[in-house]
Backbone as JSON Lines, residues from 0, in Angstrom:
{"i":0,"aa":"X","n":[100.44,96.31,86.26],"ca":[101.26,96.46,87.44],"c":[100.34,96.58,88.66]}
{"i":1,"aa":"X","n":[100.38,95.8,89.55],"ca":[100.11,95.93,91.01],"c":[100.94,96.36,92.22]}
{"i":2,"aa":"X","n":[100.25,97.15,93.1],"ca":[100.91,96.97,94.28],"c":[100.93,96.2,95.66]}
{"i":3,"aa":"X","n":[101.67,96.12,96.5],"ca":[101.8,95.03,97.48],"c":[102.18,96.59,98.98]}
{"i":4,"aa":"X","n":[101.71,96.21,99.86],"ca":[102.06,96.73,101.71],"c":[103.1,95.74,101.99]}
{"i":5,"aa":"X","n":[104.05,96.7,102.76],"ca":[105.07,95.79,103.16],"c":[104.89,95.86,104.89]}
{"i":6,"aa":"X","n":[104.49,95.43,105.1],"ca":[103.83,95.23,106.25],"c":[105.02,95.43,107.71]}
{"i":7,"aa":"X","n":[106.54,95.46,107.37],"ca":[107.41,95.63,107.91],"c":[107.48,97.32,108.03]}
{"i":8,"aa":"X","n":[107.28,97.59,107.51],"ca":[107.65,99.33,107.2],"c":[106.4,100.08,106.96]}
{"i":9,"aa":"X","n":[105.35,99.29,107.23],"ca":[103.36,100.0,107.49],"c":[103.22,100.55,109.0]}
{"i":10,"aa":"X","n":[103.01,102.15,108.95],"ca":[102.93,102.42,110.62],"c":[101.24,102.43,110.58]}
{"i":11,"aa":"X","n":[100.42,101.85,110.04],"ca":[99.1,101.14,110.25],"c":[98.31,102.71,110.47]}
{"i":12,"aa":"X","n":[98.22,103.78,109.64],"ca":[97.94,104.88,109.99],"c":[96.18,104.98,108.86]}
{"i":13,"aa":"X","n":[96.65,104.29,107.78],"ca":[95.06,104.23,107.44],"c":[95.08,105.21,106.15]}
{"i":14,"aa":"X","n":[95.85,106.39,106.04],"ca":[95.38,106.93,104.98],"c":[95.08,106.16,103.39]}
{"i":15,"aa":"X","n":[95.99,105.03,103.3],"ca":[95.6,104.74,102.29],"c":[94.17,103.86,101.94]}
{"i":16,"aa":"X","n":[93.82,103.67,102.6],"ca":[92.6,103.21,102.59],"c":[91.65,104.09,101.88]}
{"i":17,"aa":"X","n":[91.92,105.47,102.11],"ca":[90.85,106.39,101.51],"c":[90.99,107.13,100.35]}
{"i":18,"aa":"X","n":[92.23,106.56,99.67],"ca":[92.64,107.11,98.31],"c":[92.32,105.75,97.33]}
{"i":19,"aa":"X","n":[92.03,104.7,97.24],"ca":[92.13,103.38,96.43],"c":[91.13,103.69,95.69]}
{"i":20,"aa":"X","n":[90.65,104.12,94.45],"ca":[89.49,104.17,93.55],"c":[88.62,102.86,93.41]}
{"i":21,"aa":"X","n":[89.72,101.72,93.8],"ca":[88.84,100.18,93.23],"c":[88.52,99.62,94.42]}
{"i":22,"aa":"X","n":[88.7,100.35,95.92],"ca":[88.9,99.39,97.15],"c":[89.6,98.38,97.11]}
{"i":23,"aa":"X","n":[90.83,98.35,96.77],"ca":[91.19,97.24,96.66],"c":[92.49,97.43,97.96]}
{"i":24,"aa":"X","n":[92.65,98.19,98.58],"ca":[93.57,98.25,99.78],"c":[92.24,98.33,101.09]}
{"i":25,"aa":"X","n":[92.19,97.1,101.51],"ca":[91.23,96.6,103.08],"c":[92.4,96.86,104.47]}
{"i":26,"aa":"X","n":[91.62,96.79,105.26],"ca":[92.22,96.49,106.6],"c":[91.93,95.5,106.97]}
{"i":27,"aa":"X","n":[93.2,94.83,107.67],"ca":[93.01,93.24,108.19],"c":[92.9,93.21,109.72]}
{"i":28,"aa":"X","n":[93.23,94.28,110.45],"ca":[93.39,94.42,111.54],"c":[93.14,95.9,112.26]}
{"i":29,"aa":"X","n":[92.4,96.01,113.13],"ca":[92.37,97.21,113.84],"c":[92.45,97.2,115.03]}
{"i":30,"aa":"X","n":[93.23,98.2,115.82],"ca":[93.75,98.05,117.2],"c":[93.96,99.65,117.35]}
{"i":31,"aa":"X","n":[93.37,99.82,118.73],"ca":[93.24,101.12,119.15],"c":[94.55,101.14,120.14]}
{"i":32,"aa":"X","n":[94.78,102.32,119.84],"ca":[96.5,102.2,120.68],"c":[96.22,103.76,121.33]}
{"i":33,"aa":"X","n":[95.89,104.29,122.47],"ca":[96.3,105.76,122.67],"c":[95.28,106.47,122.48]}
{"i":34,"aa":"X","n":[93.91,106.5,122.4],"ca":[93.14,107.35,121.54],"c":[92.93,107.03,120.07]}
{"i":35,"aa":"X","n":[94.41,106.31,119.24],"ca":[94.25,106.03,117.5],"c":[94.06,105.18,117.57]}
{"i":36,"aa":"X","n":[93.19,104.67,116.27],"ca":[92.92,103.71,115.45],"c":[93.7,103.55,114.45]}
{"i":37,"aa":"X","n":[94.44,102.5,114.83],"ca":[95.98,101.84,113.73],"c":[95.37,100.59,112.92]}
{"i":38,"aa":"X","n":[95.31,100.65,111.92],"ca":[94.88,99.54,111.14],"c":[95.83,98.9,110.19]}
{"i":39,"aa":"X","n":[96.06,97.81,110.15],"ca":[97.16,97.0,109.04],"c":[96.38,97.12,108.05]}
{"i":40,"aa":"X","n":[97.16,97.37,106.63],"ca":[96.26,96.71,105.59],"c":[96.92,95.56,104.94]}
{"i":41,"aa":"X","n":[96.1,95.3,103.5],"ca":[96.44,94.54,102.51],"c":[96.31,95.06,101.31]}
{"i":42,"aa":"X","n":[96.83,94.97,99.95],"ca":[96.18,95.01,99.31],"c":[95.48,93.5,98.02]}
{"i":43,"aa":"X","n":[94.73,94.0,98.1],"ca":[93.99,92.75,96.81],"c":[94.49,92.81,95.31]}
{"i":44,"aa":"X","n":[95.06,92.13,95.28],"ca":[96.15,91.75,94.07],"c":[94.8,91.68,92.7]}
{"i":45,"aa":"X","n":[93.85,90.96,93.18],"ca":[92.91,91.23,92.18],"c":[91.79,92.31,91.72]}
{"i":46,"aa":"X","n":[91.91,93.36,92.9],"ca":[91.21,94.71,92.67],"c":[92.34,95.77,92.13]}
{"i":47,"aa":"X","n":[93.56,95.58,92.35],"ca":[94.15,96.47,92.02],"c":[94.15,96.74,90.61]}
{"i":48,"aa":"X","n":[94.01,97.95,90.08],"ca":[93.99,97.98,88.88],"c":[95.71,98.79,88.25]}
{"i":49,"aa":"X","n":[96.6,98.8,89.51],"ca":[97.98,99.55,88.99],"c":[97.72,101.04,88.5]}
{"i":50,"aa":"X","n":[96.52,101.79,89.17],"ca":[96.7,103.04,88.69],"c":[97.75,104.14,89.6]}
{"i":51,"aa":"X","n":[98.29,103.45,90.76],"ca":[99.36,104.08,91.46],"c":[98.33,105.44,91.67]}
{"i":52,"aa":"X","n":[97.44,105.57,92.23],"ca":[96.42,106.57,93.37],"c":[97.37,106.37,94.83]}
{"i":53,"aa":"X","n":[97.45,105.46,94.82],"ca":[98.13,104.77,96.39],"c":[99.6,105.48,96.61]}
{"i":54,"aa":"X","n":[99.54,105.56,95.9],"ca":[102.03,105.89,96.01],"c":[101.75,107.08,95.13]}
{"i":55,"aa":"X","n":[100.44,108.1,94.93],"ca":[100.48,109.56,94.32],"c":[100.63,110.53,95.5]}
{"i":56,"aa":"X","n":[101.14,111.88,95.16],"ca":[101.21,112.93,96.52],"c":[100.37,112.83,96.9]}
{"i":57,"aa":"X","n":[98.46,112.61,96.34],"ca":[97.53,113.24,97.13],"c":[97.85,111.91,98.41]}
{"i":58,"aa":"X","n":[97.97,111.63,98.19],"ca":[97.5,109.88,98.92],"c":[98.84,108.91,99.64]}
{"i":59,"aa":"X","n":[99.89,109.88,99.33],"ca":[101.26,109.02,99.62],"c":[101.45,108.35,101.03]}
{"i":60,"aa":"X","n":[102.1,107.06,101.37],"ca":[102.24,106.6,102.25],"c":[103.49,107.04,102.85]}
{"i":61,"aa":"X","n":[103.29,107.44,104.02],"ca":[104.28,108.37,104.47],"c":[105.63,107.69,104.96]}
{"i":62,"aa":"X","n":[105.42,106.36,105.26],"ca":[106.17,105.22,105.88],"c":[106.62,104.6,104.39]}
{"i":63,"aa":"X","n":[106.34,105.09,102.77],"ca":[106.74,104.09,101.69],"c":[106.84,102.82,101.5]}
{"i":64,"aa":"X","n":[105.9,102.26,102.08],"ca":[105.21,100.48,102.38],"c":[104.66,100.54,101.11]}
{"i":65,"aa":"X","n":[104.34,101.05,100.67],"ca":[103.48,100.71,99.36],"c":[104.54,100.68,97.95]}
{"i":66,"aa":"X","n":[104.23,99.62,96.86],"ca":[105.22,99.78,96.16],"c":[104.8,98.18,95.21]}
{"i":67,"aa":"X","n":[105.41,98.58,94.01],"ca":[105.11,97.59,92.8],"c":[105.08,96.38,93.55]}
{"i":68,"aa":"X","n":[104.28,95.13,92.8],"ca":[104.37,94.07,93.23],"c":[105.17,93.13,92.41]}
């Protein structure tokens, strides 16, 4: 099982970036808005290893963009 960003419902906040064990969630885009750094991601369908780190409490996406592929 993999997961996919739904890029409609991503408020580009970044935490998940720092929970992915395989790196497999990048940023495609960064744009400073206000003082923040908002970054889109992706994730890599081929790093993901489906251990759901990404969609766990420590690490949860607060906006729920993240989700099976």
């Amino acid at each position: 099982m993999v997961y996919k960003v739904d890029t409609n419902k991503c408020l580009k906040c970044g935490l998940c970036l720092k929970g992915c064990p395989n790196n497999a969630i990048f940023p495609t885009k960064k744009v400073n808005y206000g003082g923040l750094t908002l970054q889109a991601v992706k994730i890599d369908p081929t790093k993901c290893a489906g251990c759901g780190v990404c969609v766990s409490e420590e690490w949860w996406c607060p906006a729920q963009a993240i989700s099976e592929a």
